[in-house]
Steps between C-alpha positions, in 0.01 A plus 500: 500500500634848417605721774233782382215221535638395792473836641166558374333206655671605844312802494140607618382665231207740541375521103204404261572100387558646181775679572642256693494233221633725300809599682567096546458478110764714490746363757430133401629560137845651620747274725766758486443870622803654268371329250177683523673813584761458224151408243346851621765698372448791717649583857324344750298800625115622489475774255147634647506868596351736708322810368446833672168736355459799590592386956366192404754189530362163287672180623387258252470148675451265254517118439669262751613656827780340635730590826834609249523579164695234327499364094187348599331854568605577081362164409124526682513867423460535898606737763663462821418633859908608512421728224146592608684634805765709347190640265303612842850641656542709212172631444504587923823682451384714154385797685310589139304194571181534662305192475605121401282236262584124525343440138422163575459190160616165742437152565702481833813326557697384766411606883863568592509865536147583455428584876802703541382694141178547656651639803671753315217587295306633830756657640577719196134577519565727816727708230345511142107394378558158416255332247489172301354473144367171423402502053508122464612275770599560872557105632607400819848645572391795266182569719707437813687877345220615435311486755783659743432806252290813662227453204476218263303590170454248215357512155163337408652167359776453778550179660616498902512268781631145500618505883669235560818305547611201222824240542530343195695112517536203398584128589857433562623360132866400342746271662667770732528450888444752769585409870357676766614586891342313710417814742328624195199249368275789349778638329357346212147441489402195229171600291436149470403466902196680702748614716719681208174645355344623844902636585495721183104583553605619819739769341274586275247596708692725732634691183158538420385570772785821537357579159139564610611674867721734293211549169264580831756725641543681209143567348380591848260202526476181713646176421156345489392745230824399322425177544082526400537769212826480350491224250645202765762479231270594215562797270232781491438735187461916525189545633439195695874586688393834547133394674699254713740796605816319366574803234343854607432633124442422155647763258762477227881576580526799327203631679638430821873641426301815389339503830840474703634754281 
């Protein structure tokens, strides 16, 4: 198994099964990671840029979201919560700057780093108007940003929600041989056992459950109404979000960065 598949399968993912199939497509057809870099022909960066109208800063978050940018960010056309940082850093420090828009078109990604993004997200809110655009999709780790947002407005065809936490694995294959400590017999759970499937349940379920406390936290609402109206994993579309008080407005993006402005 490739090291990048191996990585991915290690990791709880909060994204749309779309996404997620698609970014093992991707890693199960490469074995070697400078070969893929080396096929990409580009330096191994995320080209994505952020755009300032008029004191209005627009940090596009689009695609994947993983923890650090990386070839694989180029290949998924993704961004990464590294770089999503340095975007809100700079836009704090640009004293022309008066206002900040997440302009949100994601499936999710991986939960490393998504907490800690949100963190920052509400804590730059005490500074600048913070708002999140959602025009097509806002999934999971993408609605985890923006919901830490101060206002969360969405156009009439945009999909949100999917809260929820996904480890993607598989049965133990090939002929190689992994010991384990004896101090340590959950180190690795085996899918093939109720006890390996109710182990990595377990983690599930407490990243989810972070998810929901901190989606609750965010929007100003209770965990049960997070829980009741929020999809349960489900996406929701303009003005069914809006009526369930996931998003806060329908309007078009240029409308709102007119507004800001």
């Amino acid at each position: 198994m490739s090291r990048v598949l191996r990585a991915i399968e290690e990791t709880p993912w909060l994204s749309t099964p779309a996404a997620l199939r698609m970014v093992l497509d991707i890693a199960n057809r490469e074995t070697d990671i400078d070969a893929v870099a080396a096929k990409i022909g580009k330096p191994l960066d995320n080209t994505r840029t952020t755009e300032v109208r008029d004191g209005v800063a627009i940090i596009p978050v689009t695609g994947t979201i993983v923890r650090y940018s990386s070839f694989f960010t180029d290949i998924c056309g993704g961004v990464s919560t590294e770089m999503l940082a340095r975007d809100i850093n700079t836009a704090l420090e640009d004293d022309s700057v008066k206002s900040i828009v997440f302009n949100i078109d994601s499936p999710g990604g991986e939960a490393s780093g998504i907490a800690e993004l949100s963190d920052m997200i509400v804590a730059a809110r005490e500074k600048k108007t913070v708002v999140a655009y959602v025009d097509d999709m806002a999934a999971s780790a993408g609605y985890w940003i923006a919901s830490a947002a101060d206002h969360i407005a969405a156009s009439k065809t945009a999909m949100v929600g999917s809260i929820g936490v996904v480890f993607t694995l598989r049965e133990k294959e090939g002929s190689g041989i992994e010991i384990v400590s004896r101090v340590s017999p959950r180190k690795r759970p085996d899918i093939s056992t109720k006890e390996g499937i109710s182990q990595i349940q377990a983690w599930a379920d407490k990243l989810g459950d972070i998810f929901v406390e901190t989606v609750a936290e965010n929007r100003g609402v209770s965990v049960d109404t997070v829980l009741e109206k929020f999809g349960q994993g489900d996406m929701l579309v303009g003005r069914e979000a809006l009526e369930a008080g996931m998003v806060d407005e329908i309007t078009t993006f240029e409308a709102l960065i007119a507004n800001l402005k």
